[in-house]
Structures are given as C-alpha cells and as structure tokens.
N, C-alpha and C positions, 0 to 999 in steps of 0.2 A: 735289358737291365735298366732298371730305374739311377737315375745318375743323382747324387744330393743335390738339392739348391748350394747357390754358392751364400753365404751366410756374409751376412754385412752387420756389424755390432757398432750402437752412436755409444759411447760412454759419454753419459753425461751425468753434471754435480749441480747442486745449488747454483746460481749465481752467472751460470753461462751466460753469453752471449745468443738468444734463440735463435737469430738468424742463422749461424754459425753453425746450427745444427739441422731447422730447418730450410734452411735452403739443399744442403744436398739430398738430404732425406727426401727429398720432393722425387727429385731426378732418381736416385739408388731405387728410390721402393718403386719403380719403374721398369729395373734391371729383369732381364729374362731372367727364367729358372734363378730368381733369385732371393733371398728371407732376408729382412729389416729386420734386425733384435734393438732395443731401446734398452739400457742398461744400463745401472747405477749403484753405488754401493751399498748403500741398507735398500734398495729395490725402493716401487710405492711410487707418491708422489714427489717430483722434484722441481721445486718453485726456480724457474730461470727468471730474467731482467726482464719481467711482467707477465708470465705466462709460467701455467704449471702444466707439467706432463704428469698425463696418470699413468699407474700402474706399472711402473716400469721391473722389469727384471734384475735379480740380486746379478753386479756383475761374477759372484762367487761361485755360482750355482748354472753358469756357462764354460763348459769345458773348452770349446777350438770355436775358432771361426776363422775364413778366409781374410775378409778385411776387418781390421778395428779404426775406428774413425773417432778423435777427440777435438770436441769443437774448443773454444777461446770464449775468452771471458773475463770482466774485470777483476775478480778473484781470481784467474787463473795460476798465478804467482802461489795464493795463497790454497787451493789445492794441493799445488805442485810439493808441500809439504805433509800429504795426509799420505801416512805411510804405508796405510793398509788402499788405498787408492791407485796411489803408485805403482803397489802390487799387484794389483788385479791388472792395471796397465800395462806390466812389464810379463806377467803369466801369459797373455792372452796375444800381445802382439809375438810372443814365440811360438806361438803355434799360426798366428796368420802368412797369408802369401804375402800381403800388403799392409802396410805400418803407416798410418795414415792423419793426419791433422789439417785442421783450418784456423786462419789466425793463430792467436796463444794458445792456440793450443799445442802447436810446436814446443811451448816451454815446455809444459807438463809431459810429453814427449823423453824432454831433454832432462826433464829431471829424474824419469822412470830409467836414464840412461842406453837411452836407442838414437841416440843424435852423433856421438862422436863418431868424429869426421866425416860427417857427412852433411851436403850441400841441406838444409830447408830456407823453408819463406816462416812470413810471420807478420802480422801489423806491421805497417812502417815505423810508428811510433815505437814499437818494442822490437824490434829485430835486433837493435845491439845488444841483447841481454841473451842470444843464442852462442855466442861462445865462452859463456861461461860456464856450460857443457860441452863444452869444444867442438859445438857444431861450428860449420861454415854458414854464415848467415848470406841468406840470398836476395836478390830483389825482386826476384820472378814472381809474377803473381802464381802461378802451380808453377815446383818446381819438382821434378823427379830425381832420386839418385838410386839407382837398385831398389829396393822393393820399395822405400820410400818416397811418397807423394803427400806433401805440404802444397796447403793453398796458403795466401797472403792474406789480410783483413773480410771479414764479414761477407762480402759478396762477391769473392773472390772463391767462394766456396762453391758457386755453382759452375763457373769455370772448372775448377779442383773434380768437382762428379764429373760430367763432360769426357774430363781426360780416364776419371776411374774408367765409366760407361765405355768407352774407345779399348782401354785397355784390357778390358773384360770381356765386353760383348762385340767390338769389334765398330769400325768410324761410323759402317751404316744406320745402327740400333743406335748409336748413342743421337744421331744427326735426327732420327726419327724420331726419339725423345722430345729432342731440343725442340724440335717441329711441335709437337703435341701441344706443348710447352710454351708456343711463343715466345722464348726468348732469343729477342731479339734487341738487348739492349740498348738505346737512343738516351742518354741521361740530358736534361735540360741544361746543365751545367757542368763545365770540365774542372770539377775540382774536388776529383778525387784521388788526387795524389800528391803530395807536397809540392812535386817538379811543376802541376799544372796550376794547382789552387791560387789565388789571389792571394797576396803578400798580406795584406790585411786580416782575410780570412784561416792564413796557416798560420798569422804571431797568434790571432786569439785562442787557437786551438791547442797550441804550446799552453799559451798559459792557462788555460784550464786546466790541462793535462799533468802540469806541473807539482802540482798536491801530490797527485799519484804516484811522480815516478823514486823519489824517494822507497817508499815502502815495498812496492813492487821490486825495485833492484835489490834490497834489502832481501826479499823473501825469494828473488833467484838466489841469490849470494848462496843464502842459507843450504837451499836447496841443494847447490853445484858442493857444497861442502861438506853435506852428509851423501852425497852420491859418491865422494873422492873420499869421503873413511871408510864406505862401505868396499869401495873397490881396494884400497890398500890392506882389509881384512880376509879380503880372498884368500 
C-alpha cells in the first residue's frame, strides 16, 4: 500500500518576512515522503520584503494537510485582520496534525484563534502582543505546546524545522539534513538577543522600532477584538 506524502503548507501573504519562510522551506522540502505546498490567498505571485514567489496555490483550493506553517512579517498585524485569510488559516490548521508559525507569525496564529492558552514564541520585540489572544507568551526560541510549534524571530525558523524534521522523521533524518546543510551556526557577533546585544546597539534598535509599534498593537487590539465578538456569537 502506497502511504500519502505527509503534506507541509507555507501560507504565505504580501509583505512576509522571506527568511521566515524560506529558511524552513529549505530544511521541510527535504523531509522524507514528504510535499512542500506554497499557498496564498488569491494564489500567483506574492511580492515578500524583496523577493517574489511565483505561482503560488489558492490557499482555498487545498482541502487537509498535515502541517500548516505561517511565517511573520512586518505587516503581520496588518494581515492578522484580513478575514477571508484568517479563514483559510483557521480551515486548514483543523485538519492539520501540527499548527505551526515562525516569528509573527504566531500573531496571525492568534488572531485566527488557535493561541488560547497555549505556550508560543514570537519576535522578542513583539512577544507581548500574544496575550491579547490569551496566548502565553514564551521566550523559547521553538517552543512546543501539544500539536503547537512556534519558532521565535527570523532564524530561529530553521531551528523551529530541525524540531518539525525530529518530530516527523525522527532525530536521525533531521541531524542528516542538518549535516547536508551545513548548519552549523558560528555568528561573528553575540547580538542577537536583547539579553546579549550591546546596550548601544539594542537602544537604537528600540528606537527605530518605535514608529512601528504604535500601529502594530493597534492592529492586534483590533484583531483580539473581532476574535472576542466572534467567539461571544457562538
């Protein structure tokens, strides 16, 4: 008997963060017996933060898959309110085994309504905007809670596959990847994380960041708002 591929779905929108998406896609479309779908809502081209993916599949026009994967992104906030998005988010992760994000992409997660109470990761910059889906916000770089696996910022994504790959194919396949792969990270510099980065180098980084987080908490707000009418309509 012929067994299905185990099916991995990236939902991705405009405005991603592309590492965020392809970094694990690197490592998954590696996965034994296993199908990569790329899928987006009106399908086609979708322009990420410099890089456009062709051809992508309508995510409407996908019935099941085992995992669904939603990367993060400067807009992520502002997805987190497209309601026919949301939907196909919230369709598709009920038929998966694994309900899955990197970086913000946990919001949009949390705005589809798959977060309450449950532990995820997320940017460190945005992590306190997860319980306003009453997630529990985490600091793990992957953090698992039942069928949920969040990774934490950008490259923290290929970490986040690593544990899928383990949890799928089992620690050998995944360590043979990794091997393929050469990852073996040595960064020149320890400053990627607030706790290690140079005082100098985290104020500036606030303050750049600072424009943004105004409207972003704004467009969670929003988000957790219409997911708490929608839930009292039940």
């Amino acid at each position: 008997m012929t067994m299905s591929p185990f099916r991995v779905v990236f939902a991705i929108y405009p405005g991603m963060t592309q590492l965020d998406f392809t970094g694990p896609y690197q490592f998954l479309s590696r996965l034994p017996q296993g199908e990569v779908v790329v899928a987006s809502a009106a399908g086609g081209n979708v322009a990420s933060e410099g890089l456009i993916f062709a051809a992508t599949q309508r995510l409407a026009d996908i019935s099941s898959c085992d995992l669904i994967c939603v990367p993060g992104g400067a807009n992520a906030t502002t997805v987190a309110l497209d309601t026919d998005f949301i939907g196909e988010i919230r369709r598709l992760a009920f038929t998966a085994r694994y309900v899955t994000s990197v970086c913000t992409g946990s919001l949009i997660l949390g705005a589809a309504g798959l977060l309450k109470g449950r532990r995820a990761a997320c940017h460190w910059a945005w992590r306190h905007l997860l319980p306003l889906y009453d997630a529990i916000a985490d600091e793990g770089r992957v953090v698992r809670d039942g069928n949920l696996i969040t990774g934490g910022g950008v490259t923290a994504g290929i970490d986040f596959a690593l544990a899928v790959l383990a949890e799928v194919a089992g620690a050998t396949a995944a360590q043979a990847i990794q091997l393929g792969l050469e990852y073996a990270p040595a960064p020149p510099f320890s400053a990627g994380h607030p706790d290690s980065a140079p005082p100098a180098v985290l104020t500036a980084y606030r303050e750049r960041m600072a424009g943004l987080l105004p409207l972003r908490e704004a467009e969670a707000r929003a988000a957790a708002e219409r997911l708490a009418a929608m839930a009292s309509e039940r």
